[in-house]
N, C-alpha and C positions, 0 to 999 in steps of 0.2 A: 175867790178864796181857795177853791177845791184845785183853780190849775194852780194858784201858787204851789199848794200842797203835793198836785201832783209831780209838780214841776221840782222841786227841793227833792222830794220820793227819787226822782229820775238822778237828781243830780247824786243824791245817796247812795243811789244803787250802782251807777256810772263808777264813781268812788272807792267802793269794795271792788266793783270788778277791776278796777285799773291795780289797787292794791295789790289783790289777790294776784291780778297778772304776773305783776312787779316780782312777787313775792318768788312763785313760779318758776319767771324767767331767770332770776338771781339766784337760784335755788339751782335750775339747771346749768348756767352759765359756771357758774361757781363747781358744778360737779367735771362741767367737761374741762375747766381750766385745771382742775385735780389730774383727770383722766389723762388730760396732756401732755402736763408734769412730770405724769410717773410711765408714762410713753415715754420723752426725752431724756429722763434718770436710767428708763428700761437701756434705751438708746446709747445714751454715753457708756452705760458700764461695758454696754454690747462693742462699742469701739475700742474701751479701753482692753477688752479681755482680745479680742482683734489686732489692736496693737501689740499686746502683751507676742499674741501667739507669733504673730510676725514677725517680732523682732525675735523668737526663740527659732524661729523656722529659717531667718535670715544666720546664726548663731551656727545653726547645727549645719547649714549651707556651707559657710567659712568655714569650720572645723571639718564638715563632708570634703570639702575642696584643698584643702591644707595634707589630710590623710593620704588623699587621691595625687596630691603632690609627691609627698615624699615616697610612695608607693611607686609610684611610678618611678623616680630619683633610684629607688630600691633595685628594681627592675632595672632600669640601667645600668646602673654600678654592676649588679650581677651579670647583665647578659655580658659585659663589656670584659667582665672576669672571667668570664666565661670561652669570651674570643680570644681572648690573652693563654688563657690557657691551654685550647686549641692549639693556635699559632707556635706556642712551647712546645707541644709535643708532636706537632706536624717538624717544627725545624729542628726539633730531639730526632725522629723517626731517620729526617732528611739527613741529617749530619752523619747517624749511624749507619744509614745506608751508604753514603758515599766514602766513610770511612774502611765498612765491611769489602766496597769495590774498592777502594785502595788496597785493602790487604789483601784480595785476591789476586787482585791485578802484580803486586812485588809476589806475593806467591807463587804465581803461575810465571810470570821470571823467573823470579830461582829456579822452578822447576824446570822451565822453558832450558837454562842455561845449563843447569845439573845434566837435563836430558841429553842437550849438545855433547858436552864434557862425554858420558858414560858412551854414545854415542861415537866421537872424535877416538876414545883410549878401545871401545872394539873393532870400530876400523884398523888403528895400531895394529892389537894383536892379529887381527885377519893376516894384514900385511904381514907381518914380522913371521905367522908361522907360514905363509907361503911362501915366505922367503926361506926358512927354513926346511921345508917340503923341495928346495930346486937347487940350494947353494952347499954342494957338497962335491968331495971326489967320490971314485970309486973304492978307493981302500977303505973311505969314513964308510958308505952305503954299504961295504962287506960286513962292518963291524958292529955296524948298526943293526943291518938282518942279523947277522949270530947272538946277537942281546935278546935280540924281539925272541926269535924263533925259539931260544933256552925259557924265557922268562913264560915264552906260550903253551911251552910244551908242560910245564909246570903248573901253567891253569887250569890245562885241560887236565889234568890229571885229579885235579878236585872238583870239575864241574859235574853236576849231579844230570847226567842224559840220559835216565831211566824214563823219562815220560815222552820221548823224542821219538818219534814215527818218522822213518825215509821212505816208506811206501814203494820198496822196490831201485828207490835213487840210490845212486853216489855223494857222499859229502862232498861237495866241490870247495878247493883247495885254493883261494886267490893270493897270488905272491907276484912281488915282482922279480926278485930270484929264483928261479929254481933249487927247492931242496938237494941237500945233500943225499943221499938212499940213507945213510947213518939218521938223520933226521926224520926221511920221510919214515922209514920203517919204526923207527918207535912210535912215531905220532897214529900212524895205523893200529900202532901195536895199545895205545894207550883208549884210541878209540873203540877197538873193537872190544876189549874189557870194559868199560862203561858204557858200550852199547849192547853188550853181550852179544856181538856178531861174530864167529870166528873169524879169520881169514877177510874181514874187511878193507875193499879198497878205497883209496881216494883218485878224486880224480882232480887236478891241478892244470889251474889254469893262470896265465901272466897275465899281473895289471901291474905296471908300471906306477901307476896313481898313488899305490901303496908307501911307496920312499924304501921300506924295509917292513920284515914283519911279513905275517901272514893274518888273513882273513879268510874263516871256514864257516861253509854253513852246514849247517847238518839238518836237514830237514826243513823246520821255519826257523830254527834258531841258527843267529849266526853269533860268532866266538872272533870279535874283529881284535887283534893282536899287533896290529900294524903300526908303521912308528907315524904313517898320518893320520892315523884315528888318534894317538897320544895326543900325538899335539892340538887334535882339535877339541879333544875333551880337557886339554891343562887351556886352551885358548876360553874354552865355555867356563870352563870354571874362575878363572881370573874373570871373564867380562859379568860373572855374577857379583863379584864381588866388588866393582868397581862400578 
């Protein structure tokens, strides 16, 4: 009777413990399928906030890349304005330059030609008074010395020869006629009061070269009177002007 007793005891006790096991494991189980749950819940939102950022990060990529587009598009349009503009003022520069050497180049023509011309008309006169200096008779060459020689003797009579040193010289007298004594002795006589020399002589000497006219030097200064000095100072003064 006591093993039945003890035996039903066991069976009792067996009973509670399997319960209580039961109870236990359903208790834990139960906790960790919670535990799970709210791991997985942690989880999805943790994807969804993942997607979220992803697809803002994917967002600001496209609008980053779109910017970086037209920036760039920016950039080109400019640089390209930029070559353009260049290009303008390089073929501005070019143009002007070879324009400037056009107009020097027809400048320097004209001048080139002007020079000829002024060039060609005092040859002319060279000629013209050398030809005048050789193409005469002797009656014209008389007439022409007694012009020179009144109109000379009349200069020297206002030339101012107070600061004129001969240091001992004779004024030398160059003609290609020989004076008259009526001619020479005044000219002495005019000299020697504006040199304050009494009694001063000249001494004369023939240069044919003269045409007519005389040329005197008194000291360093010379008094050229001659009808080929005229002409060469009327030839100098026309080739100025021309």
């Amino acid at each position: 009777m006591w093993i039945f007793g003890f035996a039903l005891m066991q069976i009792i006790v067996f009973g509670a413990v399997l319960y209580f096991y039961k109870k236990i494991t359903a208790g834990e189980t139960e906790n960790t399928v919670q535990r799970l749950g709210a791991v997985y819940e942690d989880l999805l939102k943790k994807q969804k906030d993942l997607s979220e950022k992803l697809e803002a990060a994917e967002q600001e990529y496209q609008a980053k890349k779109e910017e970086s587009a037209q920036i760039a598009d920016k950039l080109a349009n400019q640089a390209m304005d930029e070559s353009r503009k260049k290009e303008e003022a390089i073929l501005k520069k070019a143009r002007a330059e070879a324009e400037d050497i056009l107009a020097k180049a027809h400048a320097s023509k004209e001048q080139f030609s002007k020079e000829l011309e002024v060039a060609a008309n005092r040859k002319v006169v060279d000629f013209s008074a050398e030809l005048l200096r050789h193409i005469h008779d002797e009656q014209l060459k008389i007439l022409l010395h007694k012009h020179f020689i009144k109109t000379f003797l009349e200069r020297a009579k206002k030339s101012d020869l107070a600061s004129v040193e001969l240091h001992g010289q004779k004024p030398v007298l160059r003609t290609p006629i020989l004076l008259e004594k009526e001619d020479k002795d005044q000219l002495q006589g005019v000299l020697s009061e504006r040199l304050k020399i009494p009694g001063l002589q000249i001494e004369e000497v023939a240069d044919e070269t003269l045409v007519a006219g005389v040329a005197l030097q008194v000291g360093t200064l010379v008094l050229d009177g001659s009808f080929a000095n005229a002409i060469r100072e009327a030839a100098d003064a026309y080739k100025e002007e021309v």
